[in-house]
C-alpha positions as CSV (number, residue, x, y, z in Angstrom):
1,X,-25.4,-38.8,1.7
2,X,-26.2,-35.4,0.1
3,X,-25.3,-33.7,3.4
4,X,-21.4,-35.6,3.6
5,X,-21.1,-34.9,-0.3
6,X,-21.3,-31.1,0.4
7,X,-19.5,-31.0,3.9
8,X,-16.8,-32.9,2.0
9,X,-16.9,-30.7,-0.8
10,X,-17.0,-27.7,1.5
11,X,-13.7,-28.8,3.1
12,X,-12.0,-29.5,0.2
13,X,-12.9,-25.8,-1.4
14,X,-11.7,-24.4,1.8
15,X,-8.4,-26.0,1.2
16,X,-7.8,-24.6,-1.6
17,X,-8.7,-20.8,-0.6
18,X,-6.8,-21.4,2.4
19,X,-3.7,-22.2,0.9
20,X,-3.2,-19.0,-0.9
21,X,-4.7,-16.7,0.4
22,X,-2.1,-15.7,2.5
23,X,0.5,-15.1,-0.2
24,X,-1.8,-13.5,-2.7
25,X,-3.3,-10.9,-0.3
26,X,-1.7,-7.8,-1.9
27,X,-0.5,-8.7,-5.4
28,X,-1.8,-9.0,-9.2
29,X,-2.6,-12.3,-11.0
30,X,0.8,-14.7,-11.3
31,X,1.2,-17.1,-14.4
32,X,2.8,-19.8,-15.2
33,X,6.4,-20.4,-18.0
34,X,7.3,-24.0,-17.5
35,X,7.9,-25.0,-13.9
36,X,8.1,-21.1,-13.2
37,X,5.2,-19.0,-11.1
38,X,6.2,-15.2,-12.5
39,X,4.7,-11.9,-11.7
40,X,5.1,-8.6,-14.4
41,X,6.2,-5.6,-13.0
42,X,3.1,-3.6,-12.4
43,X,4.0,0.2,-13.2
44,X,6.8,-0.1,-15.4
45,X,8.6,3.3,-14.3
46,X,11.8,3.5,-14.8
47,X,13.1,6.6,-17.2
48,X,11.6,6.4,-21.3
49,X,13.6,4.3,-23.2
50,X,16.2,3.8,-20.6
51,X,16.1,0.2,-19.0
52,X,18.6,0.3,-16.9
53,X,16.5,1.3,-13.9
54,X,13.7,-1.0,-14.7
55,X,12.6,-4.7,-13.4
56,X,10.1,-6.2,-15.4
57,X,9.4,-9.5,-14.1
58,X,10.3,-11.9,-11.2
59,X,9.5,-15.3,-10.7
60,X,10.2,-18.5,-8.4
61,X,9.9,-22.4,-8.4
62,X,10.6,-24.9,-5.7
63,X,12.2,-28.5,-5.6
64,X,12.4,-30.7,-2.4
65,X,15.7,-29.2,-1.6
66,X,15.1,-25.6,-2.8
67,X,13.4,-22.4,-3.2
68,X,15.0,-20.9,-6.5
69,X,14.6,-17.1,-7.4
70,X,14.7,-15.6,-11.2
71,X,14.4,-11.9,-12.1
72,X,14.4,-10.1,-15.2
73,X,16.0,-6.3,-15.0
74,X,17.9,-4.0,-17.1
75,X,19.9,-3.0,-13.9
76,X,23.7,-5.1,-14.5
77,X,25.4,-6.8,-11.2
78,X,27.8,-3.7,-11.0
79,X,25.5,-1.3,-11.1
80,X,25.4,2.2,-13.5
81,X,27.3,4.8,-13.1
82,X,24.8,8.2,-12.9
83,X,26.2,11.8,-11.4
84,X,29.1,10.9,-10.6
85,X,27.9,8.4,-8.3
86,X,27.1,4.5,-8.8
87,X,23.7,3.2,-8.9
88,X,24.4,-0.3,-7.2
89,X,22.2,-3.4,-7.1
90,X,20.5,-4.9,-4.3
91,X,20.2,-7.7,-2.6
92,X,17.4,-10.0,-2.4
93,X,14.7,-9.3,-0.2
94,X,12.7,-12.7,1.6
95,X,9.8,-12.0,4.4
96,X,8.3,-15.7,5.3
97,X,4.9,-15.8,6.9
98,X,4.7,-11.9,6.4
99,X,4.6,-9.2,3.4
100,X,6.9,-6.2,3.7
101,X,3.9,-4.0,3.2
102,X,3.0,-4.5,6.9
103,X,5.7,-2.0,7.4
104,X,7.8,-1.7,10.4
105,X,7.7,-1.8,14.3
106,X,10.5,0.4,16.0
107,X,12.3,3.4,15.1
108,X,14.8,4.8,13.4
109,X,17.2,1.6,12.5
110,X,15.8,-0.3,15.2
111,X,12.6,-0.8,13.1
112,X,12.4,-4.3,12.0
113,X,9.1,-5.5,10.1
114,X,6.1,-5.8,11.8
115,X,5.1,-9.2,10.2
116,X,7.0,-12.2,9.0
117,X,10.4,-13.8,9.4
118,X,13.4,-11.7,7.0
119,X,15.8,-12.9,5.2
120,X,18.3,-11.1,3.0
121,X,20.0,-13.3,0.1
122,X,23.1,-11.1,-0.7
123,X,23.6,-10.6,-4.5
124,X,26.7,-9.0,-4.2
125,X,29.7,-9.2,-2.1
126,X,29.8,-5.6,0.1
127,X,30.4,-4.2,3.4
128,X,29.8,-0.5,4.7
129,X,27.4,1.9,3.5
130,X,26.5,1.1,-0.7
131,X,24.9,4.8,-0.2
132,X,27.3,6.7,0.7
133,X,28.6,8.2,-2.2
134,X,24.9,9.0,-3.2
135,X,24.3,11.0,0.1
136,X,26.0,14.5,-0.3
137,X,24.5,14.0,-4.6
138,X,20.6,13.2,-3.5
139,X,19.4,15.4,-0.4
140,X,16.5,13.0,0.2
141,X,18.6,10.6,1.3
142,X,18.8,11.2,5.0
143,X,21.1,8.7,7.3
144,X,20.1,8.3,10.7
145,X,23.2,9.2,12.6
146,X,25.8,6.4,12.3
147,X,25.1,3.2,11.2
148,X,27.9,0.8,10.4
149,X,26.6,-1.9,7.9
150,X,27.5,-5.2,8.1
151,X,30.0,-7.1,5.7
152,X,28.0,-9.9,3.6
153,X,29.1,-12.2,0.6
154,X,27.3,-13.1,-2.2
155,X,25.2,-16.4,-2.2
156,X,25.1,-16.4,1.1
157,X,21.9,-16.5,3.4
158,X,21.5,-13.7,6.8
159,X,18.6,-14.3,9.0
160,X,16.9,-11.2,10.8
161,X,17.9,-9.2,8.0
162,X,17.5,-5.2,8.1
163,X,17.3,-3.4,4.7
164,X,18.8,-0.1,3.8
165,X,16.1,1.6,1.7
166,X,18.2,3.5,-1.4
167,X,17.9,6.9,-1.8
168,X,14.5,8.2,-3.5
169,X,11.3,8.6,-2.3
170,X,10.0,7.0,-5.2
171,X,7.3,5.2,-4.6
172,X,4.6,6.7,-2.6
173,X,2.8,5.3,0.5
174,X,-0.7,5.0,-1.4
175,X,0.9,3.2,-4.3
176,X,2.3,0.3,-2.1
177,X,0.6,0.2,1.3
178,X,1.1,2.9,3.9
179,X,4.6,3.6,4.0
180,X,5.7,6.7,3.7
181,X,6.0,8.9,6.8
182,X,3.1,11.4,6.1
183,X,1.0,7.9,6.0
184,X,1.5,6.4,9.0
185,X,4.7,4.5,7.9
186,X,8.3,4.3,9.4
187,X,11.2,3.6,7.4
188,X,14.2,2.8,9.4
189,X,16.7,4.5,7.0
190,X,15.6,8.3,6.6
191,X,12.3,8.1,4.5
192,X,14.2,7.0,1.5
193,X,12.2,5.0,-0.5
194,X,11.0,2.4,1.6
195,X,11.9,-0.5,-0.5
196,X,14.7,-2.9,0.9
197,X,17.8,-2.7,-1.0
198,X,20.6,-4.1,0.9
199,X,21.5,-5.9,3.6
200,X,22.6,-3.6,6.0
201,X,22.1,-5.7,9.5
202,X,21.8,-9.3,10.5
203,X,21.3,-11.5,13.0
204,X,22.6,-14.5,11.9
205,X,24.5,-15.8,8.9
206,X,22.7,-19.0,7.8
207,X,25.7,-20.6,4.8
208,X,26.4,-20.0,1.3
209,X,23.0,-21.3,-1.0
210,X,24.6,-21.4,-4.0
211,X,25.7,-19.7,-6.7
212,X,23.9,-16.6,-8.4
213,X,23.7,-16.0,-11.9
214,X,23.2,-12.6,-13.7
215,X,23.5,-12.8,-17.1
216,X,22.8,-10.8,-19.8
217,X,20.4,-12.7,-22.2
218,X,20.3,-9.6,-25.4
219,X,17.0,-9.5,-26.4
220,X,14.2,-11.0,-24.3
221,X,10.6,-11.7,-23.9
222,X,10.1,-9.9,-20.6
223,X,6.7,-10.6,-19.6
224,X,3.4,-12.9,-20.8
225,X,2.4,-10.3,-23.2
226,X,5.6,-11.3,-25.0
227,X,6.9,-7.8,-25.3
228,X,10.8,-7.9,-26.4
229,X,13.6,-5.2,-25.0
230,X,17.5,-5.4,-25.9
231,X,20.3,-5.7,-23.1
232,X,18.5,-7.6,-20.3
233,X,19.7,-9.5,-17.3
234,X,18.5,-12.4,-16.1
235,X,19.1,-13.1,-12.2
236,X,19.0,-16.7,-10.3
237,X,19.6,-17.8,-7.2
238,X,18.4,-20.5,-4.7
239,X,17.8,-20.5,-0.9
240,X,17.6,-23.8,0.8
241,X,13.7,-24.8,2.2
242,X,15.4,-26.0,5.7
243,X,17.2,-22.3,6.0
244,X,14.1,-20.5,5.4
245,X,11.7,-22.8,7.9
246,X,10.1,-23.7,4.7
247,X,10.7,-27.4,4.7
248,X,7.3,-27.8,5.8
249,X,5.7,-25.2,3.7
250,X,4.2,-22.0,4.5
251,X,3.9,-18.9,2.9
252,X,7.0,-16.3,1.7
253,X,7.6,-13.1,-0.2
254,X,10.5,-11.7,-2.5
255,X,11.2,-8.1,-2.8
256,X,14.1,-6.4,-5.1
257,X,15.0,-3.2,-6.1
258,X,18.2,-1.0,-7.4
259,X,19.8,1.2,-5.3
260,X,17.9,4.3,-6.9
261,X,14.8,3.2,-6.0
262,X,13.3,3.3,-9.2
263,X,12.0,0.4,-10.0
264,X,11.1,-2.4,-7.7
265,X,9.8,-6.1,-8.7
266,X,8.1,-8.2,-6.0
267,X,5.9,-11.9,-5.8
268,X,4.4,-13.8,-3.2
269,X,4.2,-17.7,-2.5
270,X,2.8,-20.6,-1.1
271,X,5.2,-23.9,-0.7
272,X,2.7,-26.8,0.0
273,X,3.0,-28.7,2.8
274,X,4.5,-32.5,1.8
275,X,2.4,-35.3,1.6
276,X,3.5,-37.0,4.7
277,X,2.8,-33.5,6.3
278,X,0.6,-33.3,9.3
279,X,-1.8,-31.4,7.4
280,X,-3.4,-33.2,4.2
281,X,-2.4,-32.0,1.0
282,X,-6.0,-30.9,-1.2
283,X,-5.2,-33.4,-3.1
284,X,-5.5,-35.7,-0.2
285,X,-8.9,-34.2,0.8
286,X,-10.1,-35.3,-2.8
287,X,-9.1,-38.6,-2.5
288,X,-10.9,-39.5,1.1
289,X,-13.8,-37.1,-1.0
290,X,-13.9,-39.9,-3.2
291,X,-13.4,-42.7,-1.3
292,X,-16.3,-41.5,1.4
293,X,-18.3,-41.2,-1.8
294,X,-17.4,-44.7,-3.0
295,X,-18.1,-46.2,0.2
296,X,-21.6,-44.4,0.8
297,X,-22.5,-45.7,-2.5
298,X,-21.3,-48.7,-1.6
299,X,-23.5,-49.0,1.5
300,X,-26.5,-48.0,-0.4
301,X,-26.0,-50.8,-2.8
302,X,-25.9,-53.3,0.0
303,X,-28.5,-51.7,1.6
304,X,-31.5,-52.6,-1.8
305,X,-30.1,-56.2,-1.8
């Protein structure tokens, strides 16, 4: 009896782990706002007392139909204008089974990410290259001889998705996983920053998911802490579970940054796999827990009669 009660137990424990460990490798603790896992924005860099370049939290939730995405950023939808230039937004970045910080296999804009299935949610309608006008301003952004970027509309969901990376190197490989060129990494688009920005590439175009939503909210709560800044923007959107290859569950990342590269929010997460699943739910490892307690103790009973 003791020696089922702690094999059972074992199981059950492992289930648990095992569930998340493969979205929370890399990241900070999450919490919870309603129905809403979020994740604060862990460096909080973007210029003094400007938030325009600044993201300060990201969260998600999940239906049976839906993944649904929500950001907080100081960044509006059309971007800011800086140097003559426009700082534009991105689009949203989705890895599932992998993490972005694996970094890339190939080269130069052939490199596609070394672990994990990419999507790219476009958050803006555009076509051609967002950095363009940014190039001859910002030396460090070097393009890789000529690239033509793909035309994508927003709402809608591209499947093998490559990522321009802005136009800064601003964050560094030891910050975020090894990267940057002088540590081992390879970004596809010139050493920028390394942060997916925009769609620039796809393989396939996988429908409209619904609307997105960026409004500005005035003044805000922008994390747990309950800190409160003027002029934010709050971002939603949805992707549907089926699209993704999540309709079973599995694990899946979200990435986002501005064009500029200075800022970037990011969270991982695990969809549970449904009840009628092949693989039992935890839950359903506590309830045959339970019920092969129930039935030992049963069988004891019997057996003193």
């Amino acid at each position: 009896m003791k020696k089922l009660m702690i094999l059972s137990l074992a199981i059950t424990l492992a289930v648990f782990l095992t569930s998340d460990i493969l979205a929370y490798t890399y990241y900070p603790d999450t919490y919870q706002d309603g129905d809403v896992t979020y994740q604060d924005d862990m460096y909080g860099d973007a210029s003094p007392g400007n938030n325009l370049y600044e993201v300060y939290r990201m969260g998600y939730s999940y239906d049976d139909e839906y993944l649904h995405f929500t950001m907080l950023t100081g960044l509006p939808q059309t971007g800011s204008p800086y140097s003559g230039a426009t700082i534009n937004a991105g689009d949203l970045y989705i890895n599932v089974g992998g993490s972005h910080l694996d970094g890339y296999t190939g080269s130069d804009t052939d490199a596609r990410n070394a672990t994990g299935d990419v999507y790219g949610l476009a958050l803006t309608t555009h076509e051609g290259n967002m950095s363009e006008d940014l190039a001859d301003t910002h030396p460090a952004y070097v393009a890789e001889g000529e690239y033509e970027w793909e035309a994508v509309t927003e709402g809608r969901l591209y499947g093998d998705a490559v990522f321009s990376t802005g136009i800064y190197e601003g964050y560094e490989g030891n910050k975020w996983g090894a990267l940057s060129e002088a540590d081992g990494g390879d970004d596809p688009f010139g050493n920028a920053n390394n942060r997916p920005v925009h769609i620039a590439e796809y393989g396939d175009d996988l429908g409209y998911q619904g609307d997105v939503t960026w409004s500005n909210v005035g003044s805000v709560a922008i994390n747990h802490d309950g800190d409160e800044v003027d002029d934010v923007y709050e971002v939603t959107a949805r992707i549907g579970l089926a699209a993704l290859g999540l309709e079973g569950g599995g694990a899946f990342e979200f990435w986002w940054s501005m064009e500029c590269g200075n800022d970037a929010g990011w969270i991982a997460g695990n969809i549970p796999a449904p009840p009628d699943g092949d693989i039992p739910e935890p839950a359903t490892f506590l309830l045959l827990f339970a019920g092969l307690t129930g039935l030992a103790a049963f069988r004891k009973k019997l057996g003193t009669r």
